[in-house]
Residue, then its C-alpha position, 0 to 999 in steps of 0.5 A: x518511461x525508465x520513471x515509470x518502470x523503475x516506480x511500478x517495479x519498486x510499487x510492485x515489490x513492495x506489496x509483494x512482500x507486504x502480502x507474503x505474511x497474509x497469503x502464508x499464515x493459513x498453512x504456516x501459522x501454527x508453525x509460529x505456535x499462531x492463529x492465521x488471523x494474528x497476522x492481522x499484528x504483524x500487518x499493523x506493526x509493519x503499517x505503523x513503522x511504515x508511518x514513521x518512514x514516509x515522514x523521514x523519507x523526505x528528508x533522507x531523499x533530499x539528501x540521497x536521492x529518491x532511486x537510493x532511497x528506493x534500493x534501501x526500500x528492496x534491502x530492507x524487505x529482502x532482509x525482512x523475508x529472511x527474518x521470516x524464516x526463523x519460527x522466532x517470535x522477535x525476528x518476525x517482529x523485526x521481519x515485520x518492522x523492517x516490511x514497513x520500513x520498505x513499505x513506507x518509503x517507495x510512494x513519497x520516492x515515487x511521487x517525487x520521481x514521477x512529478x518531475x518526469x510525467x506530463x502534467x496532463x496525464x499525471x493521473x494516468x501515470x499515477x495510476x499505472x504506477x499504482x498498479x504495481x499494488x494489485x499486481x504486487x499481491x496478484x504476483x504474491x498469490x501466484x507464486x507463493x502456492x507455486x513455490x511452496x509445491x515445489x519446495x519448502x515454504x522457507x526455501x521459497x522465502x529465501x528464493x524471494x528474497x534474492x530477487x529483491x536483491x537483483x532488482x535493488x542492483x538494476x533499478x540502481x542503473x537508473x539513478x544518474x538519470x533520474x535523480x536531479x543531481x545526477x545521483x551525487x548526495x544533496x547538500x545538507x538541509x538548511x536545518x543541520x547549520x551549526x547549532x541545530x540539535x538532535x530535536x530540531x532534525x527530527x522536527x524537520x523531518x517529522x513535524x514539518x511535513x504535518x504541518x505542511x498537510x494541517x495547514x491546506x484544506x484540500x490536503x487535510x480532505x485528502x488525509x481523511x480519504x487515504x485514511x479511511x480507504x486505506x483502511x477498507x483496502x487492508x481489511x480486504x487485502x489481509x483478510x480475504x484469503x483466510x475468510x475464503x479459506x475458513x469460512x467458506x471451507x476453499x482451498x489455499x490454492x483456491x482462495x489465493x488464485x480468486x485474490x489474484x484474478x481479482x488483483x488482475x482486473x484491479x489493474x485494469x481498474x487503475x489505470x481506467x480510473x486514471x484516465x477518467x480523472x484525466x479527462x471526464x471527472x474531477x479525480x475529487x468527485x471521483x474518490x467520493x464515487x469510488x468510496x461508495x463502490x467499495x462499501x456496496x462490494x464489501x457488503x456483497x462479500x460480507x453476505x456472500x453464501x458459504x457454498x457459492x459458485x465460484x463464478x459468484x466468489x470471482x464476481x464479487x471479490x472483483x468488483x471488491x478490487x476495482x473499488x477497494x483496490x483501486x483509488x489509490x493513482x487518483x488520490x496521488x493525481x490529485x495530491x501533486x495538484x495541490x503542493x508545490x513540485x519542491x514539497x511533494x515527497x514530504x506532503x506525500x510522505x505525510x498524507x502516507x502517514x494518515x494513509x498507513x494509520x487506516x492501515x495500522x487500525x484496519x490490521x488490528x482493528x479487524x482483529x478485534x471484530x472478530x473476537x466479537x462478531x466470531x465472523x469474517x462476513x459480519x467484520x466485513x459488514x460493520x467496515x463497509x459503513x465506514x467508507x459509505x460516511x466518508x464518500x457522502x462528506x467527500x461527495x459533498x464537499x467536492x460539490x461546494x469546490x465546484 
């Protein structure tokens, strides 16, 4: 239970500060002389250096230890809502940076921590409880953000933010000793750092050996394509709701937010209840290709939502969008330690999460780009909700030949 406590606060935290930049740049953008939708940059910056540190991370666990490297993770997130408080152009590309840094980090630490310490048999449960720290991340960002910013300033809120990850690196770090295999004291250095071994050779340790690891296993390369499209799908989502709410269909900031929350809420509920089915009835491989084409079908239905519909429409769809969209990520991780050894989980997560965080970085950017072309939120969504159709039908089928 201190496993999954400690995982889901840090799970939590860290798509809480990936989500503050989306759910301010409505009523901030201009202020950083910007439109709302270039935050869509600012996510792929942060999705991109997110990539690089699921790769190192393997490695820098091993040696410190999956807690420390979680409270690096909070530091380096708080430091970065600081950064955002400057209206500077390169801070809030450092802010974005170090976001990813934090981002990158608490998915290899947690799997790492989790394998060792959950029962084998409801692995997919714990999985997904933890990745409800996800939805409940964001739900917790569009709360509190239109809150703070009512009662103070929106830099002041971000400073408040920021002192709270602060306390939770400092309690998260009693757990340590109890956690961590050695007892919280540093690894022994990687056979890879002998005598002799240069700069290159332990980046290629910490780097390529993890690709390889995921290039060389069938199962883990089908698992690549899933988190990559889906991801990317969940990023277009996450980022783009609020400011499609807003402009588009003329609701408020409060509004728009509190319809993203709500739908986060259920996404919890749908996390944890996909969990528990790929515990028990469906094969949790059978079950990422279903998923895949329930978050096409809702994101078709947000795409062709009338501007002007009842909110009780607006609530229906972005929910069944969530309970899709949002919520395979506790089943995919379920069926990822299935497939490694317990020794090389953090660094085959860490790669998968480096597919995983490139759906991120070309859902951010990607997305922008459509809406240079089509000059509509609905019709991006309508061209993404294709792409994770193609993907469920290959998974679909493929989990029937394993059958």
């Amino acid at each position: 239970m201190i496993a999954l406590a400690v995982t889901l606060a840090v799970q939590a935290i860290a798509s809480f500060s990936l989500a503050v930049p989306s759910v301010l740049a409505p009523a901030v953008a201009s202020e950083f002389g910007m439109q709302a939708q270039h935050v869509g940059w600012l996510v792929s910056v942060a999705y991109l250096t997110a990539m690089l540190a699921g790769l190192f991370c393997g490695a820098l666990s091993r040696r410190h230890g999956s807690v420390r490297m979680s409270q690096f993770a909070l530091l380096s997130m708080a430091v970065a809502l600081v950064c955002c408080v400057f209206t500077q152009a390169w801070l809030l590309l450092l802010a974005g940076v170090l976001i990813g840094v934090g981002y990158g980090i608490p998915n290899p630490t947690a799997a790492d921590i989790l394998s060792r310490h959950s029962p084998r048999e409801r692995r997919g449960l714990f999985f997904s409880i933890k990745q409800t720290g996800t939805p409940a991340g964001v739900a917790i960002t569009g709360i509190l953000i239109p809150f703070l910013v009512a009662l103070i300033d929106w830099r002041s809120a971000l400073l408040v933010m920021a002192c709270g990850l602060l306390v939770v690196a400092i309690l998260i770090g009693r757990a340590r000793r109890s956690l961590d295999p050695l007892g919280g004291a540093p690894a022994a250095p990687a056979a890879s750092r002998e005598p002799g071994s240069g700069v290159f050779r332990t980046l290629a340790g910490s780097v390529w050996q993890p690709l390889r690891i995921v290039s060389e296993n069938p199962s883990l390369r089908r698992l690549g394509l899933v988190s990559l499209v889906y991801a990317f799908t969940q990023v277009v989502y996450l980022s783009f709701l609020v400011s499609a709410l807003k402009i588009e269909h003329q609701m408020s900031l409060t509004a728009a937010a509190a319809l993203l929350s709500a739908s986060q809420v259920v996404s919890v509920v749908g996390r944890v209840g996909w969990g528990y089915v790929s515990d028990r009835w469906v094969d949790p491989g059978r079950l990422l290709g279903l998923l895949g084409l329930g978050m096409s079908a809702s994101l078709m239905m947000l795409a062709f939502v009338p501007v002007g519909a009842s909110p009780a429409l607006m609530l229906g769809v972005t929910v069944v969008c969530a309970a899709t969209a949002v919520s395979w990520n506790g089943v995919f991780y379920a069926d990822l330690v299935r497939h490694v050894a317990p020794a090389e989980v953090t660094r085959a997560t860490g790669a998968t999460q480096f597919l995983t965080f490139m759906g991120g970085v070309t859902g951010g950017a990607g997305f922008v780009g459509l809406l240079s072309l089509t000059g509509s939120y609905s019709s991006g969504f309508a061209v993404v909700a294709v792409i994770p159709l193609v993907t469920a039908l290959f998974i679909l089928r493929s989990a029937a030949r394993a059958r």
